[in-house]
RODOLUM-373469 format. One line per field, with one value per residue (C-alpha): residue number from 0; chain; x, y, z; residue in one letter. Coordinates in pm, whole numbers, plus 32768, in hexadecimal, padded with zeros to 4 digits. Example, Ala and Ser with C-alpha at 12.3 -4.5 7.8 and 13.67 -1.06 7.14 Angstrom:
BEGIN
marvo [0 / 1];
volum [A / A];
xx [84CE / 8557];
yy [7E3E / 7F96];
zz [830C / 82CA];
drenba [A / S];
END
This chain:
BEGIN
marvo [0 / 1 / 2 / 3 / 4 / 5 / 6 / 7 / 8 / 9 / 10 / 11 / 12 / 13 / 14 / 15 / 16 / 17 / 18 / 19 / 20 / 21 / 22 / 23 / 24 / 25 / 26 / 27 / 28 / 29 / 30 / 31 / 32 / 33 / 34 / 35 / 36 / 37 / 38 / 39 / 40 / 41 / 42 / 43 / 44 / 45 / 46 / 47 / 48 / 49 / 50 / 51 / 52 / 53 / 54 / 55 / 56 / 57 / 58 / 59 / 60 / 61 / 62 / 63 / 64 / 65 / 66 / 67 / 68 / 69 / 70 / 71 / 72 / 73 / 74 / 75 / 76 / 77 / 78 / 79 / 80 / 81 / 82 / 83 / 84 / 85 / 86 / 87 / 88 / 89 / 90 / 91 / 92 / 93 / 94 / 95 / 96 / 97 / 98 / 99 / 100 / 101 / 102 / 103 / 104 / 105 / 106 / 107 / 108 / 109 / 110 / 111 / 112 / 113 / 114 / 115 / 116 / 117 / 118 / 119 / 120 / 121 / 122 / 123 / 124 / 125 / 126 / 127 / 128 / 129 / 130 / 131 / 132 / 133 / 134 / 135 / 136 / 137 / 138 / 139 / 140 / 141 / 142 / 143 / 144 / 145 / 146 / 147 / 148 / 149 / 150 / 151 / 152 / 153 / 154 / 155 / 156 / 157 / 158 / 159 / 160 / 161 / 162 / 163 / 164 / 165 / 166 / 167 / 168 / 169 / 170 / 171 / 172 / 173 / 174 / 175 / 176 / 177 / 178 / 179 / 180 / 181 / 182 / 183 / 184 / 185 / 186 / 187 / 188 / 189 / 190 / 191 / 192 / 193 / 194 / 195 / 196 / 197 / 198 / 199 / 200 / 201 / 202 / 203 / 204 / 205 / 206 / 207 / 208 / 209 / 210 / 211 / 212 / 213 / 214 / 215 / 216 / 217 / 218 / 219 / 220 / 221 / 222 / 223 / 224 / 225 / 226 / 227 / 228 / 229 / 230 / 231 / 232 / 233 / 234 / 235 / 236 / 237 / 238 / 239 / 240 / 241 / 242 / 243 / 244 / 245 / 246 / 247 / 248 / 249 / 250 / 251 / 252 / 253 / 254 / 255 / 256 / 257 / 258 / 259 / 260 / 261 / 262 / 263 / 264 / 265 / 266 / 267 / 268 / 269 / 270 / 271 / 272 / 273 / 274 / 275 / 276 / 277 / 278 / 279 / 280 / 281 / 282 / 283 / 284 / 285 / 286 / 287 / 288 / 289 / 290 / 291 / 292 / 293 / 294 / 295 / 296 / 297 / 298 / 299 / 300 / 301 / 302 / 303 / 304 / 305 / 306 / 307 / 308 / 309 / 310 / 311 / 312 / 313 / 314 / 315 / 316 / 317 / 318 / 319 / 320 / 321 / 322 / 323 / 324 / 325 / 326 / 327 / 328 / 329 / 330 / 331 / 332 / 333 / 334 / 335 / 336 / 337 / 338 / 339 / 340 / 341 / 342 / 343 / 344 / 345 / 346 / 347 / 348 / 349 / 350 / 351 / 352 / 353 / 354 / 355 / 356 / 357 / 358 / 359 / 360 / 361 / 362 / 363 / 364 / 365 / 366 / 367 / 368 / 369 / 370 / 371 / 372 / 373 / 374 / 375 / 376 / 377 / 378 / 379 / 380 / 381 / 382 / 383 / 384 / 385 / 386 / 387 / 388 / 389 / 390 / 391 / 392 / 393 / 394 / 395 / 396 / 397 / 398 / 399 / 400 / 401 / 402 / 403];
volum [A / A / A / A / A / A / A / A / A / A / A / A / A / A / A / A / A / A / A / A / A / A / A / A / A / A / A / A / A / A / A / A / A / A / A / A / A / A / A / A / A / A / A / A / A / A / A / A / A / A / A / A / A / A / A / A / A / A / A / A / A / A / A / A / A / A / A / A / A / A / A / A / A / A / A / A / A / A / A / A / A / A / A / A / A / A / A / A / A / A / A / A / A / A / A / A / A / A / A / A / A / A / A / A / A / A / A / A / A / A / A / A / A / A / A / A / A / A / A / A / A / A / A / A / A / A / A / A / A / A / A / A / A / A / A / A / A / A / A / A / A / A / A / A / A / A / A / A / A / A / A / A / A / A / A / A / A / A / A / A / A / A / A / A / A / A / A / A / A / A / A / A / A / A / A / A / A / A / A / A / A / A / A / A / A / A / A / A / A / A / A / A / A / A / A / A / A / A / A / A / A / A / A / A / A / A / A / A / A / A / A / A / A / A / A / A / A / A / A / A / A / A / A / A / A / A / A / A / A / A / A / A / A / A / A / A / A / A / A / A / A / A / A / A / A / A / A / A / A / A / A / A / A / A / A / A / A / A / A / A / A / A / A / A / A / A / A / A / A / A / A / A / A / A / A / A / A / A / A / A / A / A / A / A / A / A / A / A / A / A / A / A / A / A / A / A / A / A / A / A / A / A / A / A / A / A / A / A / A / A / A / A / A / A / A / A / A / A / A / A / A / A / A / A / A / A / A / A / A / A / A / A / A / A / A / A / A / A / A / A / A / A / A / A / A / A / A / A / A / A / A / A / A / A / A / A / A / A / A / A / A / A / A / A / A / A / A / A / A / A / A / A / A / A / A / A / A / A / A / A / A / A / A / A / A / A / A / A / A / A / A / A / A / A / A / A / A / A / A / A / A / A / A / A];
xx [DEDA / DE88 / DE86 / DDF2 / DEC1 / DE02 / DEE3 / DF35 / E096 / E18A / E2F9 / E3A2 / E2E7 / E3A7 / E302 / E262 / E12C / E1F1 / E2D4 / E1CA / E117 / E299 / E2B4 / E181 / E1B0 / E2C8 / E254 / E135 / E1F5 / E2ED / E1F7 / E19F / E06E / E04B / E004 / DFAE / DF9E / DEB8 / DF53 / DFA2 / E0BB / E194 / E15C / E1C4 / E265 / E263 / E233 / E396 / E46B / E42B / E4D5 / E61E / E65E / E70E / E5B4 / E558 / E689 / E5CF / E5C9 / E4FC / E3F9 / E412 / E399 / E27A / E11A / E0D7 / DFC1 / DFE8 / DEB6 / DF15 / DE59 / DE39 / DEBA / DFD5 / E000 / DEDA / DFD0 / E01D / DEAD / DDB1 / DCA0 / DD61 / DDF2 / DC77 / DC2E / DD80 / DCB6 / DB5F / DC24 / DD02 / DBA9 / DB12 / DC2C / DC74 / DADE / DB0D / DC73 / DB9F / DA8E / DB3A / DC31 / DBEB / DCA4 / DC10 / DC7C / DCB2 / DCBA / DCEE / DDC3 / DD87 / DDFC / DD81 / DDE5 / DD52 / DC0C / DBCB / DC9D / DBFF / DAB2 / DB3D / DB8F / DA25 / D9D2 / DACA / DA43 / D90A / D94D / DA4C / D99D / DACD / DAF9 / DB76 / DC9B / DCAF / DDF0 / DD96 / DEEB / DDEE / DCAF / DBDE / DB3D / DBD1 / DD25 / DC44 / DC00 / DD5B / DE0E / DCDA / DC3A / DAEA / DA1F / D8CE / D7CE / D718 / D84F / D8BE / D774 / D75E / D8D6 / D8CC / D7A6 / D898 / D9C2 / D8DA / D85E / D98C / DA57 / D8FF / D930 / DA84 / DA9F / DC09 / DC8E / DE0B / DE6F / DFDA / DFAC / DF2D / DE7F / DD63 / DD10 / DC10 / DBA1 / DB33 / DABD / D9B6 / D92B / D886 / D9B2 / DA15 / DB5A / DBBD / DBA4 / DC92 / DE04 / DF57 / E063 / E137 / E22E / E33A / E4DF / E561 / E666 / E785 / E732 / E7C9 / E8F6 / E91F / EA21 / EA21 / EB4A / EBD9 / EC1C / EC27 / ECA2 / EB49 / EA34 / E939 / E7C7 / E705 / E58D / E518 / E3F9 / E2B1 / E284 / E123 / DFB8 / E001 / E179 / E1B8 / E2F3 / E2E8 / E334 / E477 / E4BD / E48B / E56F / E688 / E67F / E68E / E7D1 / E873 / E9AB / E9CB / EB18 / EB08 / E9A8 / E944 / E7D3 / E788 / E668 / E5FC / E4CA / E386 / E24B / E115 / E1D7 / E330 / E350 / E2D4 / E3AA / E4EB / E489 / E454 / E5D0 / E64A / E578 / E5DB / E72B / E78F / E89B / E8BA / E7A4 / E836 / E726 / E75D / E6B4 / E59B / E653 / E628 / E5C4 / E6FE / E7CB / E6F9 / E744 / E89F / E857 / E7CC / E8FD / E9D2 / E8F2 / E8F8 / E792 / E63C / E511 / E3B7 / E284 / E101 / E01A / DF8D / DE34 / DD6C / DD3D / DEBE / DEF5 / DE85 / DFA0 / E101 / E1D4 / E2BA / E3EE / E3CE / E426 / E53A / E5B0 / E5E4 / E653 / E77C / E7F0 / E767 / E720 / E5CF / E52B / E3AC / E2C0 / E1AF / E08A / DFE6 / E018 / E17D / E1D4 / E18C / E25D / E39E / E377 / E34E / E481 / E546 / E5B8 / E58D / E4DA / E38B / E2D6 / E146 / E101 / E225 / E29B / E3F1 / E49A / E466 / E4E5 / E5FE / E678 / E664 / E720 / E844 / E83C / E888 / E956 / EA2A / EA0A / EA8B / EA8E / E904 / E90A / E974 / E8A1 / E77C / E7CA / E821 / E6F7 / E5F1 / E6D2 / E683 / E4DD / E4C6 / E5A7 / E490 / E37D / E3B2 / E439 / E397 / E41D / E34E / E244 / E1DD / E154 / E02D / E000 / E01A / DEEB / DE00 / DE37 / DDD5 / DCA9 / DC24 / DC2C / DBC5 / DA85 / DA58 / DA44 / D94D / D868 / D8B7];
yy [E77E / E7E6 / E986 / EA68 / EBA2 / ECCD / EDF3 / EECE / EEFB / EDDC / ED97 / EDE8 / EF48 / F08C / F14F / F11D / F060 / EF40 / EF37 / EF12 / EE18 / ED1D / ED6D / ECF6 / EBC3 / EB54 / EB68 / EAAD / E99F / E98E / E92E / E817 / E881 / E841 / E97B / E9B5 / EB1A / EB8E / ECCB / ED93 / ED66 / EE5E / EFD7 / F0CF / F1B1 / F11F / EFC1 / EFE0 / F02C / EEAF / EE54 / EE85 / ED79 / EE13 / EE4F / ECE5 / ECD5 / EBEB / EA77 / E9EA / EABF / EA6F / E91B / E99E / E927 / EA5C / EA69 / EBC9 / EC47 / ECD0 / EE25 / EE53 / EFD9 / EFFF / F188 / F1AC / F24B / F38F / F41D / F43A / F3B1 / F292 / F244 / F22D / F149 / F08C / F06B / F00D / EED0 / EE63 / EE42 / ED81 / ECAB / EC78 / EBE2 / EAF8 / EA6C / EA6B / E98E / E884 / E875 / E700 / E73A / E772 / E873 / E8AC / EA22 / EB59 / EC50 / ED71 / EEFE / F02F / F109 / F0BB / F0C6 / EFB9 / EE8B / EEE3 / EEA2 / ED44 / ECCB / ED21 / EC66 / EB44 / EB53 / EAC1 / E9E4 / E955 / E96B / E9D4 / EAED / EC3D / ED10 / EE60 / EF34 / F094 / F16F / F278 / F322 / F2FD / F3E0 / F4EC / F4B8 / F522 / F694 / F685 / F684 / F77A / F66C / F6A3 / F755 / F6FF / F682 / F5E2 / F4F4 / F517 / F4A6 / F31B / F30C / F350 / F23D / F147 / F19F / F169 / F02D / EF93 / F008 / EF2C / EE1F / EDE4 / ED02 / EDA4 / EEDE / EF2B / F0BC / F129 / F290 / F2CC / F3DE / F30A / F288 / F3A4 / F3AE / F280 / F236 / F3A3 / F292 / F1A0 / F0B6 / F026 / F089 / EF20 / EEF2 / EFB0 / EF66 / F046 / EFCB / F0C9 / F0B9 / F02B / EFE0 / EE7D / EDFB / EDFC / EF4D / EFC5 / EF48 / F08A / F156 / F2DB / F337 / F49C / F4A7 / F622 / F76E / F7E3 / F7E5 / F710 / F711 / F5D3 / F5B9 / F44C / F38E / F405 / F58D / F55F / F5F8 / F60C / F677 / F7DB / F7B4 / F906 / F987 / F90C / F9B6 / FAFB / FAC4 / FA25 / FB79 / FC25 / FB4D / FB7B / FC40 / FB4F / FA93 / F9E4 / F947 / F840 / F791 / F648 / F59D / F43C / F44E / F3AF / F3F4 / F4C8 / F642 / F5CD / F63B / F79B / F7A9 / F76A / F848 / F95C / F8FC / F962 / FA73 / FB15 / FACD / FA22 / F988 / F909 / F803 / F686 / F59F / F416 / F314 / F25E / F11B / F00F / F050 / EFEB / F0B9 / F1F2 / F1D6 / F1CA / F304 / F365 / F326 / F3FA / F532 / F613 / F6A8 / F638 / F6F9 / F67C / F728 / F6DB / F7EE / F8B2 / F808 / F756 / F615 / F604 / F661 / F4E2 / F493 / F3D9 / F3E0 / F29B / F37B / F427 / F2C5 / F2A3 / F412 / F3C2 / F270 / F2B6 / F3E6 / F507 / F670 / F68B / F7C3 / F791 / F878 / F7C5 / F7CA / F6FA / F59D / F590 / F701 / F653 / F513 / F5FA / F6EF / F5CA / F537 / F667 / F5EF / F765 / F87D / F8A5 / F9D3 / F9AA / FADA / FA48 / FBA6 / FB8C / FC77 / FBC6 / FA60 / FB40 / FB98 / FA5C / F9C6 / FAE7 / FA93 / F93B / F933 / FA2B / F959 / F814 / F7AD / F80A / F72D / F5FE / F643 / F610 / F50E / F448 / F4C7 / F44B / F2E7 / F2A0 / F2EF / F1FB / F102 / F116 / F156 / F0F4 / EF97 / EE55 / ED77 / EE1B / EE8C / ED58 / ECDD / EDD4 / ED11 / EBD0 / EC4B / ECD7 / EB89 / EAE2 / EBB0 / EB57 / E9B2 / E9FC / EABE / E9C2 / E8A8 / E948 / E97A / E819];
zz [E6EF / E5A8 / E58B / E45C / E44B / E361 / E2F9 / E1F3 / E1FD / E263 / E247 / E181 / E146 / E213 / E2E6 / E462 / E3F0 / E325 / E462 / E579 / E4F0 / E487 / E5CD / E669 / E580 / E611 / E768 / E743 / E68E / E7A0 / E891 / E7E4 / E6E6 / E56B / E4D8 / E383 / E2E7 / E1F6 / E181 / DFF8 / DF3B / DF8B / DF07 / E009 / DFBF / DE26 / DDD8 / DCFC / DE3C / DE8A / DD78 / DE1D / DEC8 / E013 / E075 / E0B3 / E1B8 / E2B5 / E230 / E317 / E2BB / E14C / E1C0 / E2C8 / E26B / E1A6 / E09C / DFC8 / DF05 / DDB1 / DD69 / DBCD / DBD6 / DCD2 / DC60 / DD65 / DE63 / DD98 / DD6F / DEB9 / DDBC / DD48 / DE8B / DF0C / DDCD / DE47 / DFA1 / DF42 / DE48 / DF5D / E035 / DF0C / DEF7 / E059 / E0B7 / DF92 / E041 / E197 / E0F0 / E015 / E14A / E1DF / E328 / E486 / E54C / E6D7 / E6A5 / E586 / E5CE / E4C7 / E47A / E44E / E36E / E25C / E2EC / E1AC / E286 / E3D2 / E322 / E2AE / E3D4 / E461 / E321 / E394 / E4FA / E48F / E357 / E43D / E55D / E636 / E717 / E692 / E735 / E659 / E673 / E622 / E5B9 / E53D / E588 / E485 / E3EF / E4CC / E3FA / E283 / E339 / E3BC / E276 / E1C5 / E105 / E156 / E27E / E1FC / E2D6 / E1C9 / E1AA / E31E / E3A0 / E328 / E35A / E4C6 / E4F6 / E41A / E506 / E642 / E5CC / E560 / E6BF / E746 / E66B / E71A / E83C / E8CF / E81B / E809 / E80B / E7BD / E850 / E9B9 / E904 / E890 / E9A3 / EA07 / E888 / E862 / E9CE / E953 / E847 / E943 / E96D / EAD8 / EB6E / EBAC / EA5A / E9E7 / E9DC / E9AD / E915 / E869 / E744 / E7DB / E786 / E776 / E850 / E720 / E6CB / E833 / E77B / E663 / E70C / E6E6 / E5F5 / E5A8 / E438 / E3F4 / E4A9 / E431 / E513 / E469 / E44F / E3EA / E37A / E33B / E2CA / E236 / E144 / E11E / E16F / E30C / E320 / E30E / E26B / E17E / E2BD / E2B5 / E163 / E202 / E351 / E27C / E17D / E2E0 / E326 / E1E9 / E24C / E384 / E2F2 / E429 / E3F6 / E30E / E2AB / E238 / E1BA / E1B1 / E130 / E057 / E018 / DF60 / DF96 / DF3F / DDB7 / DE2F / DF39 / DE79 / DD70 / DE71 / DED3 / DD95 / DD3A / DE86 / DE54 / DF8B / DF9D / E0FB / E0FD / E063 / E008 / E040 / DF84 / E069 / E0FB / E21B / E376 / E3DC / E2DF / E348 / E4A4 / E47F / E3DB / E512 / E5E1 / E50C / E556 / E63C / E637 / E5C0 / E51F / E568 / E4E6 / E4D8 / E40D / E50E / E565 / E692 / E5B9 / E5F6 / E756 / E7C0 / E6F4 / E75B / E608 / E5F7 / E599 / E6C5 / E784 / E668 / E6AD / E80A / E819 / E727 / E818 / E768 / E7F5 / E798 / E6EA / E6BB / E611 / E6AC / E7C5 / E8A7 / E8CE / E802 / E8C3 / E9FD / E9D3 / E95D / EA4E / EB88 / EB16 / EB00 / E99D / E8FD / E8B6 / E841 / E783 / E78F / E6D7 / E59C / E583 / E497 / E59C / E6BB / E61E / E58D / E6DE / E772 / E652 / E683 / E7FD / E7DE / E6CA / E7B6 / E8EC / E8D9 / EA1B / EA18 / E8E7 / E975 / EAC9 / E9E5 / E919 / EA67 / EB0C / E9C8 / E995 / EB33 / EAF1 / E9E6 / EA8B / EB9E / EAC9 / E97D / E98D / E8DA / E9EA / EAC7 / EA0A / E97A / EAD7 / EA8D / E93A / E9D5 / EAE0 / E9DB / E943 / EA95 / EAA0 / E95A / E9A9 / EB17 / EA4E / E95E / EA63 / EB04 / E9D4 / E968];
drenba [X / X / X / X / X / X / X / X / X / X / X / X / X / X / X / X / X / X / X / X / X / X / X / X / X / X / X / X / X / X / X / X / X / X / X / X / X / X / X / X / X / X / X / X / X / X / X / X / X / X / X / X / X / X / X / X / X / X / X / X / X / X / X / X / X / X / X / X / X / X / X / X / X / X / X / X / X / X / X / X / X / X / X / X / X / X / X / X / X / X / X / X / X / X / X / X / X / X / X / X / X / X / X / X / X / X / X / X / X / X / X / X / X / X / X / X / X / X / X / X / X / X / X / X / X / X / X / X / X / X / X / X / X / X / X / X / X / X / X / X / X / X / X / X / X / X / X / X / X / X / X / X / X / X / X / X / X / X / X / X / X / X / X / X / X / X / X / X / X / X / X / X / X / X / X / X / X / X / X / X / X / X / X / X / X / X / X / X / X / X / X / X / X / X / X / X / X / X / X / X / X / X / X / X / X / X / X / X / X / X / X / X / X / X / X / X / X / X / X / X / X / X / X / X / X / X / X / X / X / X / X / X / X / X / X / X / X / X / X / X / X / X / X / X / X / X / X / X / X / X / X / X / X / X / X / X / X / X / X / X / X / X / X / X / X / X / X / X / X / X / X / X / X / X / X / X / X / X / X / X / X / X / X / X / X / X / X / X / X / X / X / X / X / X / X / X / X / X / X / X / X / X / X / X / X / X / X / X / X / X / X / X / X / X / X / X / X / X / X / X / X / X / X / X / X / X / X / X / X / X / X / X / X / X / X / X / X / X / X / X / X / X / X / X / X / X / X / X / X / X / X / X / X / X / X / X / X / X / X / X / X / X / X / X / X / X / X / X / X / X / X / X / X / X / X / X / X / X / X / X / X / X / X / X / X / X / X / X / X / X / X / X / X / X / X / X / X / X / X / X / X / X / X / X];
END
């Protein structure tokens, strides 16, 4: 059966939101549907890193029923203004596609974040008169107060009634952090509507062995320096680690704070933190395997306790000691496996000690890293996982023969 995939980041964009939804993609192809996916061309981090073409490293893909809007200003990702101007076009863009589209549909399946595409597909919903299963990877506007974009009601107000109503609109909705469940279930939504299925690692990834490749003790930061990441924190616990000759940091990073936080690099004069280029999932997780611990920070704020950050699942699948300057949710899944240490309150001392203590304790090291690759192998896994997808779909056609 014919599907409608809606989504703003697709292969081959980094990051967990690109990854989910290839992921999801294939799955639903496997089992036998047509899907075709309505998505932008690709800009995340920069629309020039696509230019290299180890990025498109999945050929079947290149061939996928893919139809890429083309935004006019693709600097929109470096300035909060222009990035909502970005949002607002792609939204534009992405109703026109849905309209002059002359294919029937069995169900959408569209994303949130941007709140833009989870608006298109209630827009497809109708125009295509098909069911609607919304995946929600953020909360919406909770995230804007989050990362101190705005906390006025006057805003605040109509966006909570759009987020309500669109969560309504949806006939299933996906989550990808068991701490939105109670969230969202607070906005009026049934229980058994709502689906989990978490970020997840593919079966060849469980191939990437863990490889020693330096007598340092290495620690890694990947993925996203922007609004919600902490990562200046970082800065000031690898300044207190300086004279460690034994301990190393490494950053694999993207994103809105990265120019600043290089700068501060050099200004500060520290010269135990390498930077590598941003690079494909896989490449990155090999990265991963050649640490020894991981840093994982959230800014310090309820909109992000729901939260379960994808590297986190990377962290620990790739046999990582974890070290999380984080709270609730992510704090809870770290702490459950026994894959590190966490600090709540992010107080520099306290992740300075538990750096020093593993980096000293090997054998703790390793307990870890086994302990956080065994969670995700039971929790974390798209072989299993996608059995929850395959039920919300269920739901949706058991709904809409009932309606029919």
């Amino acid at each position: 059966m014919n599907v409608l995939m809606i989504c703003q980041n697709f292969y081959p964009e980094i990051g967990s939101a690109a990854n989910r939804m290839k992921n999801i993609f294939k799955r639903m192809e496997q089992a036998g549907n047509d899907v075709h996916v309505l998505t932008s061309e690709p800009l995340y981090p920069t629309a020039e890193l696509y230019t290299d073409s180890m990025f498109w490293d999945e050929p079947s893909l290149d061939t996928a029923h893919v139809t890429r809007i083309q935004p006019r200003d693709v600097r929109a990702t470096n300035n909060l203004w222009r990035r909502l101007r970005l949002f607002v076009e792609q939204f534009v863009l992405a109703i026109k596609e849905v309209r002059h589209d002359p294919k029937s549909y069995a169900y959408i399946y569209a994303t949130t974040p941007s709140i833009f595409m989870g608006l298109v597909g209630v827009v497809a919903k109708h125009v295509k008169k098909a069911p609607l299963i919304l995946d929600v990877r953020d909360l919406w506007p909770e995230s804007l107060i989050g990362v101190g974009i705005t906390k006025s009601r006057l805003l605040l107000t109509p966006l909570y009634w759009l987020e309500k109503w669109m969560y309504r609109q949806a006939d299933q909705l996906v989550i990808n952090s068991e701490g939105f469940r109670s969230y969202i279930e607070g906005r009026g939504i049934a229980p058994e509507k709502i689906h989990y299925i978490p970020n997840s690692i593919e079966e060849n990834e469980w191939l990437i062995k863990r490889r020693k490749v330096s007598e340092q003790v290495r620690v890694v930061y990947t993925g996203n320096i922007g609004l919600a990441q902490d990562v200046f924190l970082l800065l000031d616990v690898a300044q207190e680690l300086q004279q460690e000759e034994d301990i190393c940091f490494q950053v694999v990073g993207y994103g809105y704070h990265k120019q600043t936080f290089e700068r501060l690099v050099k200004e500060r004069g520290l010269t135990n933190i390498e930077f590598l280029d941003a690079m494909p999932r896989w490449d990155a997780l090999k990265q991963l395997a050649k640490s020894d611990i991981a840093f994982a920070t959230l800014v310090e704020s309820t909109a992000f306790d729901t939260v379960t950050p994808g590297k986190i699942i990377d962290y620990m699948a790739m046999g990582c000691a974890i070290v999380g300057a984080v709270s609730g949710h992510a704090a809870h899944v770290i702490e459950e496996a026994g894959a590190g240490y966490v600090s709540v309150q992010r107080k520099k001392e306290e992740i300075v000690d538990h750096i020093l203590e593993l980096s000293r304790n090997p054998e703790k090291r390793a307990a870890m890293g086994r302990a956080g690759v065994d969670y995700v192998q039971r929790h974390f896994d798209w072989e299993q996982n996608q059995q929850r997808l395959f039920e919300a779909i269920k739901q949706t056609q058991s709904r809409k023969a009932v309606t029919e």
